[in-house]
C-alpha positions as CSV (number, residue, x, y, z in Angstrom):
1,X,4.0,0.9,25.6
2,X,5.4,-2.3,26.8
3,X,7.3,-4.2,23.5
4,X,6.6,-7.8,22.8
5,X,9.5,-10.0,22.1
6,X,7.7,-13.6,20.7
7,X,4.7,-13.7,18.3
8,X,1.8,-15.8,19.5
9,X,-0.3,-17.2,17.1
10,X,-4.1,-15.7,17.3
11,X,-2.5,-12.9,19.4
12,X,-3.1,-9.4,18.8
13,X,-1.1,-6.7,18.7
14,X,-1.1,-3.0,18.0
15,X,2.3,-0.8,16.3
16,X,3.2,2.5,17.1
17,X,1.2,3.4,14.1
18,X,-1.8,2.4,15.7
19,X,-2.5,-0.6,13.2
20,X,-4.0,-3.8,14.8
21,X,-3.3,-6.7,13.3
22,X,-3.1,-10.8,14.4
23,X,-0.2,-13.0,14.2
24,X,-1.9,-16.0,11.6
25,X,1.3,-18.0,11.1
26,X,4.7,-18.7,12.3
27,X,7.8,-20.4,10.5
28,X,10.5,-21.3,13.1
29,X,12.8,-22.8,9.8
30,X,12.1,-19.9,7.7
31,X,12.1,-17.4,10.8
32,X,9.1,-15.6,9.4
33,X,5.5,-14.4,10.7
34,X,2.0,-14.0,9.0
35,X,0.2,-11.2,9.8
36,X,-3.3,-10.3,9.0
37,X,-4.6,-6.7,9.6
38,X,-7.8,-5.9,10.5
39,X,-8.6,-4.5,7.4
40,X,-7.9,-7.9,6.0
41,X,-4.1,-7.3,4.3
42,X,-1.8,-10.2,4.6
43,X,1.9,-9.5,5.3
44,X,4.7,-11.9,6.0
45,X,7.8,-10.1,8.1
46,X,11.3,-11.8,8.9
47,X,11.8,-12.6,12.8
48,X,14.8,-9.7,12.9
49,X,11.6,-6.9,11.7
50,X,9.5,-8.8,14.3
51,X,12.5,-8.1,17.1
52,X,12.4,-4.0,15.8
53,X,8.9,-3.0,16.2
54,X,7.4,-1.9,19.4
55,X,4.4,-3.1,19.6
56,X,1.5,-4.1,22.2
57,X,-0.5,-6.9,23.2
58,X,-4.0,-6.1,22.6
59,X,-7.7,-7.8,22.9
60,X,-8.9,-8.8,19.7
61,X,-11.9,-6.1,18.0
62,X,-15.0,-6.6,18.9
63,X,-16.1,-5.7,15.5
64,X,-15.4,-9.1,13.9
65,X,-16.3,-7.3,10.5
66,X,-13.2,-5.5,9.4
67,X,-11.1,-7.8,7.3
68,X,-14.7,-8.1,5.2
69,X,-15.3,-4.4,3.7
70,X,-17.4,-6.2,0.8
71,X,-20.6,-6.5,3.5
72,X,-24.0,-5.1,3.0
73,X,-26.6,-5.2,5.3
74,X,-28.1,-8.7,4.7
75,X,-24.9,-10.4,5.6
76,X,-25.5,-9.6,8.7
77,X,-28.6,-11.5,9.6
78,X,-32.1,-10.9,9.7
79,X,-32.7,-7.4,10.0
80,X,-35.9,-6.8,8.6
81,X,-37.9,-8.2,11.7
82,X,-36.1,-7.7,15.3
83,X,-36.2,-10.8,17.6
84,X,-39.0,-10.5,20.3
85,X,-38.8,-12.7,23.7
86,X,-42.6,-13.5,23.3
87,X,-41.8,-14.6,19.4
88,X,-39.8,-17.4,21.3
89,X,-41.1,-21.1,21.6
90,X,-40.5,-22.4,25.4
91,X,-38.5,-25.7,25.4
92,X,-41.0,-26.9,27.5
93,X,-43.8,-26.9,25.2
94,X,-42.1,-29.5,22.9
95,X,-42.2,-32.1,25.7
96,X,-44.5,-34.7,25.4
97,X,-46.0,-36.2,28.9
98,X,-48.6,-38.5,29.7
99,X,-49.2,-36.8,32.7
100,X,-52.4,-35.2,33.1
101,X,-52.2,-32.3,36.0
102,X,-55.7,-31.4,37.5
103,X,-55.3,-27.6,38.4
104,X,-59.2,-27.8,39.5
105,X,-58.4,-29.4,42.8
């Protein structure tokens, strides 16, 4: 597990633990760091707990829904009625033209 010396601001990481969270904030005069974990909790740490943990760089979740456990289905979208290619309108149609094309020829 490589350790990670200096927070980086919309970086995430991982602990030993196995909790992801992202750095939100950083205070060079107050030597502190705002984290949010995935779940949503907000927790500020000194720079000296920062310099303790072992932690690891990680991509952030693809499941942006995490911090929000207060979703129901609808918040989501539209999911009574999927999305069809043919349901689609074609940029071309909403082009006007004064062209007139004879296919007949």
């Amino acid at each position: 597990m490589a350790t990670v010396n200096r927070p980086q601001i919309g970086s995430w990481y991982q602990s030993e633990s196995m909790e992801q969270f992202e750095v939100v904030a950083l205070d060079e005069n107050e030597q502190s760091i705002e984290i949010q974990y995935f779940n949503g909790d907000v927790e500020e740490l000194d720079l000296d707990t920062w310099e303790l943990m072992s932690l690891t760089e990680i991509q952030a979740p693809e499941d942006w829904s995490g911090p929000f456990d207060d979703l129901v289905r609808d918040d989501f979208g539209d999911t009574e009625r999927p999305f069809h290619p043919q349901d689609w309108a074609s940029p071309v149609e909403t082009i006007e033209s004064d062209i007139e094309i004879d296919l007949e020829e």
